[in-house]
C-alpha positions as CSV (number, residue, x, y, z in Angstrom):
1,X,18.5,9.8,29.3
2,X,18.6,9.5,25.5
3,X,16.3,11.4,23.7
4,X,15.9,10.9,20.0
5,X,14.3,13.4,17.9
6,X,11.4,11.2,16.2
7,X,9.9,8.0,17.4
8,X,7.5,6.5,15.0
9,X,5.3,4.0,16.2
10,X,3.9,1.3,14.1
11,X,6.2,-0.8,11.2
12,X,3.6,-1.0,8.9
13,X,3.8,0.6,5.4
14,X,3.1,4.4,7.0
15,X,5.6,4.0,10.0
16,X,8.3,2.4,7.7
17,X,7.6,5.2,4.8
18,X,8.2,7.8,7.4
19,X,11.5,6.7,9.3
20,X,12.9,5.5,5.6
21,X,11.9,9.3,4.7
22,X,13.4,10.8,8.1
23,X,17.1,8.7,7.9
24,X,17.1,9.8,3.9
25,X,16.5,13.3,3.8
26,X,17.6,14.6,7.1
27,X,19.8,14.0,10.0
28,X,17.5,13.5,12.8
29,X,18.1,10.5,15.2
30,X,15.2,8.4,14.5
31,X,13.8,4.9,16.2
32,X,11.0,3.1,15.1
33,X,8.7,0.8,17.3
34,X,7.2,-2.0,16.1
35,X,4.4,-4.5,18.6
36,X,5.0,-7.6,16.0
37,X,8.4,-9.2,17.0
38,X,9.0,-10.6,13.5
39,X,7.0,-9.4,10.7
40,X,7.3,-5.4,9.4
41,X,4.4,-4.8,7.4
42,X,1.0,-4.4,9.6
43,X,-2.1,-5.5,7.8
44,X,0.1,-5.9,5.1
45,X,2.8,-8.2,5.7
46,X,3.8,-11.8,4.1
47,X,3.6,-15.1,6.3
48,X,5.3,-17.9,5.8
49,X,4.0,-22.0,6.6
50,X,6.1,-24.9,5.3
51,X,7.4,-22.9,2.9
52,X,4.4,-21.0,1.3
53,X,4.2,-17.1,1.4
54,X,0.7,-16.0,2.0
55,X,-0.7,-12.1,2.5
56,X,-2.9,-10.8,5.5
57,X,-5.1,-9.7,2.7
58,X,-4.2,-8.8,-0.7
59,X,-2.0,-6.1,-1.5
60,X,-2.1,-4.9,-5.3
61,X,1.3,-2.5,-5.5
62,X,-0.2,0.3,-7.5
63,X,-0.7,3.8,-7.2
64,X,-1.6,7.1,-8.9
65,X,1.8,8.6,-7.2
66,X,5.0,8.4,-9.9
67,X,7.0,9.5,-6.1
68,X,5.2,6.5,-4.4
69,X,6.1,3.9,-7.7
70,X,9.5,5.7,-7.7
71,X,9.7,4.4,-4.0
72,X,8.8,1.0,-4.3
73,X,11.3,0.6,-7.3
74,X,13.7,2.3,-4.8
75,X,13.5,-0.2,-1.9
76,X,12.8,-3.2,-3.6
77,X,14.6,-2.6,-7.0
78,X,15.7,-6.7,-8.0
79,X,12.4,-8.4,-6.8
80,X,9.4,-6.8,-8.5
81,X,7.2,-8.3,-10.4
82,X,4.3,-7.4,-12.9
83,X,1.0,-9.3,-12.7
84,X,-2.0,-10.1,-14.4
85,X,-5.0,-8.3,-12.4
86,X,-8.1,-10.2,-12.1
87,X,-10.9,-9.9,-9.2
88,X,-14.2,-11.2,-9.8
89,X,-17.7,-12.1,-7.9
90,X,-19.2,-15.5,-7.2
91,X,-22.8,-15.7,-6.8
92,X,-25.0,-18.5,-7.6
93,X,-22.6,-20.3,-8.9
94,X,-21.4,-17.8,-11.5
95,X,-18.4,-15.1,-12.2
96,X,-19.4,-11.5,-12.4
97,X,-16.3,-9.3,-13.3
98,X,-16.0,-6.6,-10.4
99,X,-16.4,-3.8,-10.8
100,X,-19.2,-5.0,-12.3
101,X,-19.6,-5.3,-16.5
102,X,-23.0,-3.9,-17.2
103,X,-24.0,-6.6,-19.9
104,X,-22.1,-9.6,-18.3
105,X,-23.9,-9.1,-15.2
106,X,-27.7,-8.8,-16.8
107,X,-27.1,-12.0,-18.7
108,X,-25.5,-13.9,-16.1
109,X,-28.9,-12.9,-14.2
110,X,-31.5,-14.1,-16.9
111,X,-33.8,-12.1,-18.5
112,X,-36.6,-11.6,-15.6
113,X,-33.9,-11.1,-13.4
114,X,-32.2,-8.4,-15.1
115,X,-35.5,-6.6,-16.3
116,X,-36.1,-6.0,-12.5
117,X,-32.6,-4.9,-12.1
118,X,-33.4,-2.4,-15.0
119,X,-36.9,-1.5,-13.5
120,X,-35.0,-0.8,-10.3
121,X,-32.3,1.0,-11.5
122,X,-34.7,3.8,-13.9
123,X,-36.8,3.6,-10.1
124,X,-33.7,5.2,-8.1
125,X,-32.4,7.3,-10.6
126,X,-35.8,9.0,-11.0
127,X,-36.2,8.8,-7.0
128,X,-33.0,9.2,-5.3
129,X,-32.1,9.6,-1.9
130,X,-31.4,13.3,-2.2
131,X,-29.0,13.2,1.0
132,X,-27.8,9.7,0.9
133,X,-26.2,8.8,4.4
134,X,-25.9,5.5,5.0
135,X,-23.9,2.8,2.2
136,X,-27.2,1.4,1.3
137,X,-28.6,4.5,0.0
138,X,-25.3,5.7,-1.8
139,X,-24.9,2.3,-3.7
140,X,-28.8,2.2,-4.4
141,X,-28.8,5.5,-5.8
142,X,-26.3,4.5,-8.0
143,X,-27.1,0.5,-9.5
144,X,-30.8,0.8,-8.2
145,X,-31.7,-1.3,-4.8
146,X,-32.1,-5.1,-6.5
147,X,-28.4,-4.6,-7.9
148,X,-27.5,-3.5,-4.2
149,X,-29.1,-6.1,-2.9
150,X,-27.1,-8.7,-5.1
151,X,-24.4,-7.7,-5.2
152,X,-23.2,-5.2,-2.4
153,X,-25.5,-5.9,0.6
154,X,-24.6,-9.3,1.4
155,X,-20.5,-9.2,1.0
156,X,-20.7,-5.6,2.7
157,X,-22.3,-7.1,6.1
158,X,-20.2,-9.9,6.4
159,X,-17.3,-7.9,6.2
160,X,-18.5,-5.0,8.3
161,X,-21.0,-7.4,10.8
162,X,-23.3,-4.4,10.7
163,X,-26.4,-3.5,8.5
164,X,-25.5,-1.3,5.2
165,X,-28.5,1.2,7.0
166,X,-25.7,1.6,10.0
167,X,-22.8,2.1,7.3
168,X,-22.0,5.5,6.6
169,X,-21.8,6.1,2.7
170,X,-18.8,8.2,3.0
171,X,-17.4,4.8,2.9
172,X,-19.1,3.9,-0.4
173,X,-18.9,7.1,-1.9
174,X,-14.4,6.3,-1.1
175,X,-14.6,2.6,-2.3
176,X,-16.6,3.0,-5.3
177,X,-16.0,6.2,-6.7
178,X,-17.4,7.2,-10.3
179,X,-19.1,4.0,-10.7
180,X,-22.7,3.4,-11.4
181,X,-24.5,1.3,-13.4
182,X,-25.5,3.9,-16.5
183,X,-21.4,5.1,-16.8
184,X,-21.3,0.9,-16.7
185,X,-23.5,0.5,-20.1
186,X,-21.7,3.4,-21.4
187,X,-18.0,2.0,-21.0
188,X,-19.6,-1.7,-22.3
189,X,-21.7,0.3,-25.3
190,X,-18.5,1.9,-26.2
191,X,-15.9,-0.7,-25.8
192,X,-18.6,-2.9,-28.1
193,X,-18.3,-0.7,-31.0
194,X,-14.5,0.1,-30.3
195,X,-14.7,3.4,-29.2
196,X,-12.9,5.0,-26.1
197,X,-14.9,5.6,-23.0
198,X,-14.7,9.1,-20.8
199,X,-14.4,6.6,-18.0
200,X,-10.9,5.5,-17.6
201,X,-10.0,1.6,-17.8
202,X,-8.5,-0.5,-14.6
203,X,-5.1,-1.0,-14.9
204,X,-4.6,-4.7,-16.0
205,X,-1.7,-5.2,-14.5
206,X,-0.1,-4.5,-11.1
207,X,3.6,-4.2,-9.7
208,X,4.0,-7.0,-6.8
209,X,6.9,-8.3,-4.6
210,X,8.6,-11.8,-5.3
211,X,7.8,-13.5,-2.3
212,X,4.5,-10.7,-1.1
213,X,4.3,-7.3,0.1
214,X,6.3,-8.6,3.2
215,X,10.0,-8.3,1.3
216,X,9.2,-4.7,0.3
217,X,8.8,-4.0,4.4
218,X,11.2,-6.4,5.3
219,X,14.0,-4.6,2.9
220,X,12.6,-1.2,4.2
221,X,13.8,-1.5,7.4
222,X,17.2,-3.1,6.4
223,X,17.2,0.3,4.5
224,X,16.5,2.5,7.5
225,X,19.0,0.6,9.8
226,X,21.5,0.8,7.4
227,X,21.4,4.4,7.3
228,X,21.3,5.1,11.3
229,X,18.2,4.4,12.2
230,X,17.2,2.3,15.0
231,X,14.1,-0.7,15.1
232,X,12.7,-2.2,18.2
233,X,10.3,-5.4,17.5
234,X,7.5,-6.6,19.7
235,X,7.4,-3.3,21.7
236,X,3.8,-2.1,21.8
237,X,3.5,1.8,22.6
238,X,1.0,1.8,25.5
239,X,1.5,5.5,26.8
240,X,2.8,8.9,25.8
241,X,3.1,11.4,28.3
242,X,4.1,15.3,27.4
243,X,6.9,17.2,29.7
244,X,6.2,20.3,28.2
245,X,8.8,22.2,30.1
246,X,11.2,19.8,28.3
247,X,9.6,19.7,25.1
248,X,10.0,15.6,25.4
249,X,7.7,13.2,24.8
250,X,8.4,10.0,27.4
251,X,6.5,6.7,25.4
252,X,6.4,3.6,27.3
253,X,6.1,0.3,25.4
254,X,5.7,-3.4,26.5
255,X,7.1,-6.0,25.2
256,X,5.6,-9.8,24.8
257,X,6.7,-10.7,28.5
258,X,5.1,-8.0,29.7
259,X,8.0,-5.5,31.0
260,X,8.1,-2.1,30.3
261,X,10.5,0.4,28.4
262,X,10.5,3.9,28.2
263,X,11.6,6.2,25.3
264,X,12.0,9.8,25.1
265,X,11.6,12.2,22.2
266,X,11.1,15.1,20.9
267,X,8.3,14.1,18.1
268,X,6.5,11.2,17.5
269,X,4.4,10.0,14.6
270,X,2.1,7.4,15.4
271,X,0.9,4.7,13.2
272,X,-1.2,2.6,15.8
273,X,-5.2,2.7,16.1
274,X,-6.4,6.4,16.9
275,X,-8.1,5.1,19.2
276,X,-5.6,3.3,21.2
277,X,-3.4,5.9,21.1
278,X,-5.9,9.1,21.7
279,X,-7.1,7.4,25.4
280,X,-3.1,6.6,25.9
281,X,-2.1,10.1,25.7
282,X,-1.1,12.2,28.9
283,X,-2.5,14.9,29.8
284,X,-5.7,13.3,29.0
285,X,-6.7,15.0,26.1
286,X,-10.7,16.1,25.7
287,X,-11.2,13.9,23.1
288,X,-10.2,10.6,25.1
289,X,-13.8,9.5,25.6
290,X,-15.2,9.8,22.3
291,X,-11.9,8.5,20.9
292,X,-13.0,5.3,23.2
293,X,-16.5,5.2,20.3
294,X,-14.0,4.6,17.7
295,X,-14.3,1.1,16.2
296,X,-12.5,-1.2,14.0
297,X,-13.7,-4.4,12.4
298,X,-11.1,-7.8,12.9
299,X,-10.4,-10.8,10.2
300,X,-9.0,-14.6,10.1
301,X,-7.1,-15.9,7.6
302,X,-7.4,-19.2,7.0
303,X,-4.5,-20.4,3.8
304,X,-5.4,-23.9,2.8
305,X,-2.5,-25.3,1.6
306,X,-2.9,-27.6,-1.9
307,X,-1.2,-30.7,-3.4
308,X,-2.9,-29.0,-6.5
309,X,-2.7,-25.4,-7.8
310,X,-6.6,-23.7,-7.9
311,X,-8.9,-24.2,-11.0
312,X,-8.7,-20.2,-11.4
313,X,-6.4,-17.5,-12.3
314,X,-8.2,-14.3,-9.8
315,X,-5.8,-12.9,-7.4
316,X,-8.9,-13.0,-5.1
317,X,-12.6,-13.8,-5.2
318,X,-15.5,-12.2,-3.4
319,X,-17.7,-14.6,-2.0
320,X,-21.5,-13.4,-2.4
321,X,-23.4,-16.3,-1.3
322,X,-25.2,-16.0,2.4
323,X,-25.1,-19.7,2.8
324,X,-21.2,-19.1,3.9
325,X,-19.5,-17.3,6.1
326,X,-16.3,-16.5,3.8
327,X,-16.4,-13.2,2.7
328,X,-13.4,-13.2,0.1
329,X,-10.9,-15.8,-1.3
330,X,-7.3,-15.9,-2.0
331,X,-5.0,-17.3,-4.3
332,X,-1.5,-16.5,-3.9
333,X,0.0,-18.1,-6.8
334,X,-1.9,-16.1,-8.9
335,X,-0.5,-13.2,-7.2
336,X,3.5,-14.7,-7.7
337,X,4.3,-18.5,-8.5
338,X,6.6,-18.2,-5.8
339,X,4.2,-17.9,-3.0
340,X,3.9,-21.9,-3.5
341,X,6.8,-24.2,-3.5
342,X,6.5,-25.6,-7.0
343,X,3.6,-25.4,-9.6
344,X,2.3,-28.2,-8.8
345,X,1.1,-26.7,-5.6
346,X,-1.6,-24.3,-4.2
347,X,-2.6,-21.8,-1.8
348,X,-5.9,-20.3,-1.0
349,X,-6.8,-18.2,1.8
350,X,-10.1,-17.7,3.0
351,X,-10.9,-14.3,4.9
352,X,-13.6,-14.7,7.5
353,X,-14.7,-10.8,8.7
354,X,-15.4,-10.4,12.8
355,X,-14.7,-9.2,16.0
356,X,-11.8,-9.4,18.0
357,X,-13.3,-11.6,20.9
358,X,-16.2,-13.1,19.3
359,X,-17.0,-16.2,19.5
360,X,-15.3,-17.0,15.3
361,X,-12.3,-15.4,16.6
362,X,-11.9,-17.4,19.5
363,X,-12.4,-20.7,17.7
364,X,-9.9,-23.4,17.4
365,X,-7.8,-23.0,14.7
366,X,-8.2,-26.9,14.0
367,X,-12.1,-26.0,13.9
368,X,-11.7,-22.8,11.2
369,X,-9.9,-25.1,9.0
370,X,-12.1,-27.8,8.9
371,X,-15.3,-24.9,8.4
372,X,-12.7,-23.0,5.3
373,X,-12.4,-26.7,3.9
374,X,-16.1,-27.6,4.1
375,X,-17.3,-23.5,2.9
376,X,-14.2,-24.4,0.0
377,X,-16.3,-27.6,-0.9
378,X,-19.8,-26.4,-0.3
379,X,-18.9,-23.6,-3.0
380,X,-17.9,-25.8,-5.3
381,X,-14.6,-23.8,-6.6
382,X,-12.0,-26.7,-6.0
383,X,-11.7,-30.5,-5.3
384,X,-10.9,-30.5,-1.5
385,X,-9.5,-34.3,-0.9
386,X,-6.7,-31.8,-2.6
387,X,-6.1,-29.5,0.8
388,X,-3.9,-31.4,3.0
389,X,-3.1,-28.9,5.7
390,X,-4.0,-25.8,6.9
391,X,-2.9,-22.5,8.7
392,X,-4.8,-19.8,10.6
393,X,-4.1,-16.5,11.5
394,X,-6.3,-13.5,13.4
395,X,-5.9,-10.0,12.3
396,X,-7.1,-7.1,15.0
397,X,-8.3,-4.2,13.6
398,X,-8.2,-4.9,10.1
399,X,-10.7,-2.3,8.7
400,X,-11.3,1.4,10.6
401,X,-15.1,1.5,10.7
402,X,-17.2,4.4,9.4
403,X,-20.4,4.4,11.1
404,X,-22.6,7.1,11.5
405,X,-20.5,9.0,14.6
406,X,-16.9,8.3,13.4
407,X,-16.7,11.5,11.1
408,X,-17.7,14.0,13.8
409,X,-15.2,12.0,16.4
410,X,-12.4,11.9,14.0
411,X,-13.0,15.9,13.6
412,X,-12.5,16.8,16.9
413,X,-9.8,14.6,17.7
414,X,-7.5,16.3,14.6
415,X,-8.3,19.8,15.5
416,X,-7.7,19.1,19.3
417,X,-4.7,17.1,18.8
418,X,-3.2,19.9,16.0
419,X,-3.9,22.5,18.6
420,X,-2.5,21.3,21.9
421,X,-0.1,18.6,20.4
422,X,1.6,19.5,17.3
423,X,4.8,17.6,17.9
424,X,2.4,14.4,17.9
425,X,1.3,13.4,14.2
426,X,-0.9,10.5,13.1
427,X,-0.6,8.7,9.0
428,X,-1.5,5.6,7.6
429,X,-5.2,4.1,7.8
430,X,-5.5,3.5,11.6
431,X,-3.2,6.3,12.5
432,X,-6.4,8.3,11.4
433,X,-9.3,6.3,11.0
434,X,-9.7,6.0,7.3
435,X,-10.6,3.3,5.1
436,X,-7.1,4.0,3.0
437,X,-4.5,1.8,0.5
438,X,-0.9,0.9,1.4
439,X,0.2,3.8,-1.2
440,X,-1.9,6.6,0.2
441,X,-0.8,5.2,3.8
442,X,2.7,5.6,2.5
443,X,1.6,9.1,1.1
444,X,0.1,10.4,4.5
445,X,3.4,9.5,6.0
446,X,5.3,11.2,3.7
447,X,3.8,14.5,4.2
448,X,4.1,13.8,8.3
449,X,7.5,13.3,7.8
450,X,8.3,16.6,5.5
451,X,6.7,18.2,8.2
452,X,9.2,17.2,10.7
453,X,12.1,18.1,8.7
454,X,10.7,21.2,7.9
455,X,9.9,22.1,11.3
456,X,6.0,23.3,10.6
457,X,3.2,21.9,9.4
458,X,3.1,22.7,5.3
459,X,1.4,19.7,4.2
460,X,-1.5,17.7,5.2
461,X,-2.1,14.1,5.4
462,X,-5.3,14.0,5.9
463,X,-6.5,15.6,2.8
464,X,-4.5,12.4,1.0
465,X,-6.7,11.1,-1.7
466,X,-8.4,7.6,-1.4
467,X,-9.3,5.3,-4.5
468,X,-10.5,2.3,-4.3
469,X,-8.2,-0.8,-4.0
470,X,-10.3,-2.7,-6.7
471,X,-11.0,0.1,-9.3
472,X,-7.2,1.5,-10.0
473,X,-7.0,3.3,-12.8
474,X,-4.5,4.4,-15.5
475,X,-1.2,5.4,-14.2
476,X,-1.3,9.2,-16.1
477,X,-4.3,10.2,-13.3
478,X,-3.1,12.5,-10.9
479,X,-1.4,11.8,-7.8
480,X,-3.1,11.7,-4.7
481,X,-4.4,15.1,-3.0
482,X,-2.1,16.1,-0.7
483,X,1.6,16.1,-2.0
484,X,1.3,20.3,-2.6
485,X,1.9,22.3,0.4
């Protein structure tokens, strides 16, 4: 019987960040499994169709972490690129800059329009919700309801597929941190007269592969196998059962013809949904049931492929018209020109928020790309005789969800799991439940990993800092929370 001395489950960004850490800095055996049998990456991995490179999601490489930047530069030193950043709103037929510019937005709304927004927004701030709990409340409390209605509400269900009541603002209060719409006028007021705002400016730039996120993964592992390490593809972990006596852990996995293979160990690090992995754990642990509450909100990608590039230079688009069902829209060249064979090509991809199982996700795929195609048209952003093929691909569990029970559940499950199973650790954003970006994934991992090396658990990866994707700021803020013992 071999036993190795980690097995880390899951090649996404976390799972890869701690076995490149492991092989690096110590000596311990190490093997990685990973369910996909060709991508490395997760949620966060490149695709390729006929030859253009498209992103399950978009994947800005930034991070408040000089040790995480350092890393990047590290693994992929000959392929990184630096990128114009630009994310904006469409509603009624107009560009809002996200996050949102205070005057920009109240003229793109007319005057009666914005005078409500105003009347609202003096209304909330007077009359908060003292104890905000749900994302409607935090977000109201902060623009004033009609701007929340506008332009959070309708984007935030689709991608959710629950009400902003049910939406716990811990979610909002990670996402959109600092932001509301008086700091907004401020930071507009300021920049207007050319003076520096308190608030710190987005970065207007960001570090990005070549060819996508998916050659930083890809070259990770080539890293990790190069220096001992061993990588299984499409082996999905499906039990972990504790021998105590012989301080192993025996993990069986299955691969994509269904047969089973075992793998013993003396730690693992998992990577894979909490909630997967909490019910898959023998001895049952106490938690099992409520880990079974957990739950996780699933996306299709639909990349329209162009014999034109796209009338607009946004790495992505948020779609905040009800009329649709796209939530958010892609454009890879914008993100590198060679995510598209020549220049003279395009690549959008439309992101459709649902369940795994529903009825969207078990549609056709010939059917989503006529409905992407007709949404493309009915919005009006491109000419779409242009589109002349199309590709579609489902993405299970996508987004942990924060409802109103997950924060209790998650509790318990940490303090039961650090108590009865310390040589079984959890990073990255499904590992534990939380809404976090590839860097702080990486991050969590990290500190997992110096725990394994160092034998005890000095560092914490769940108090690891989260920032929203879309507001990064400037590079000299702090690293995330977390990287001190």
């Amino acid at each position: 019987m071999t036993i190795d001395d980690v097995l880390v489950i899951g090649g996404g960004p976390a799972g890869l960040m701690a076995a490149h850490e492991l092989v690096h800095t110590s000596d311990k055996k190490v093997r990685l499994l990973e369910a996909d049998p060709v991508y490395f990456g997760g949620i966060s991995r490149t695709q390729n169709y006929k030859g253009f490179h498209f992103d399950i999601g978009g994947h800005r490489f930034f991070s408040k972490s000089k040790e995480i930047e350092a890393i990047w530069k590290k693994i992929l030193p000959n392929d990184l690129m630096t990128r114009p950043r630009l994310s904006r709103i469409y509603y009624n037929r107009k560009f809002f800059s996200y996050p949102l510019r205070a005057f920009e937005a109240l003229f793109n709304l007319g005057i009666w329009e914005s005078t409500l927004c105003m009347i609202s927004h003096v209304k909330w701030r007077l009359f908060p919700v003292r104890q905000p709990k749900s994302f409607a409340d935090w977000v109201s409390n902060a623009f004033g309801y009609r701007l929340f209605s506008i332009f959070f509400k309708t984007y935030t269900e689709k991608v959710w597929g629950m009400s902003t009541d049910e939406l716990s603002a811990d979610w909002a209060a990670q996402r959109i941190k600092g932001l509301s719409l008086t700091r907004a006028i401020m930071a507009s007021v300021m920049k207007s007269l050319g003076q520096k705002s308190s608030i710190k400016t987005l970065t207007e730039t960001f570090t990005y592969p070549r060819l996508g996120p998916g050659m930083m993964w890809h070259a990770a592992a080539d890293q990790i196998r190069a220096k001992g390490g061993v990588i299984e593809t499409d082996r999905r972990a499906i039990r972990f059962v504790r021998d105590d006596k012989q301080g192993v852990w025996a993990v069986t996995a299955r691969d994509g013809q269904g047969q089973e293979h075992v793998y013993y160990a003396r730690e693992v690090i998992s990577t894979a949904p909490m909630r997967d992995v909490i019910q898959a754990i023998q001895p049952a642990m106490e938690t099992a049931k409520a880990a079974s509450k957990l739950r996780y909100r699933d996306f299709v990608t639909v990349a329209l492929l162009m014999n034109k590039p796209a009338p607009f230079k946004d790495n992505w688009i948020y779609i905040h018209d009800p009329s649709v069902l796209v939530g958010r829209i892609q454009n890879f060249a914008a993100w590198s020109p060679d995510m598209v064979p020549s220049k003279q090509e395009g690549c959008l991809g439309l992101e459709y928020f649902c369940f795994e199982g529903d009825t969207f996700w078990t549609t056709e795929d010939k059917k989503l790309v006529a409905l992407a195609k007709e949404e493309l048209g009915k919005l009006g952003l491109v000419d779409v005789s242009k589109v002349f093929d199309g590709c579609v691909v489902r993405q299970p569990k996508a987004y942990p969800v924060y409802d109103d029970a997950y924060h209790d559940t998650v509790a318990a499950i940490k303090k039961e799991l650090g108590e009865r199973y310390p040589s079984f650790q959890l990073a990255g954003r499904n590992g534990l439940h939380k809404y976090d970006n590839q860097d702080h994934a990486m991050m969590t991992a990290l500190l997992v990993a110096r725990n394994v090396i160092a034998g005890k658990h000095l560092y914490d990866p769940w108090s690891v800092n989260e920032d929203a994707e879309y507001h990064e700021e400037c590079a000299e803020a702090k690293a995330p929370e977390g990287a001190q013992p």
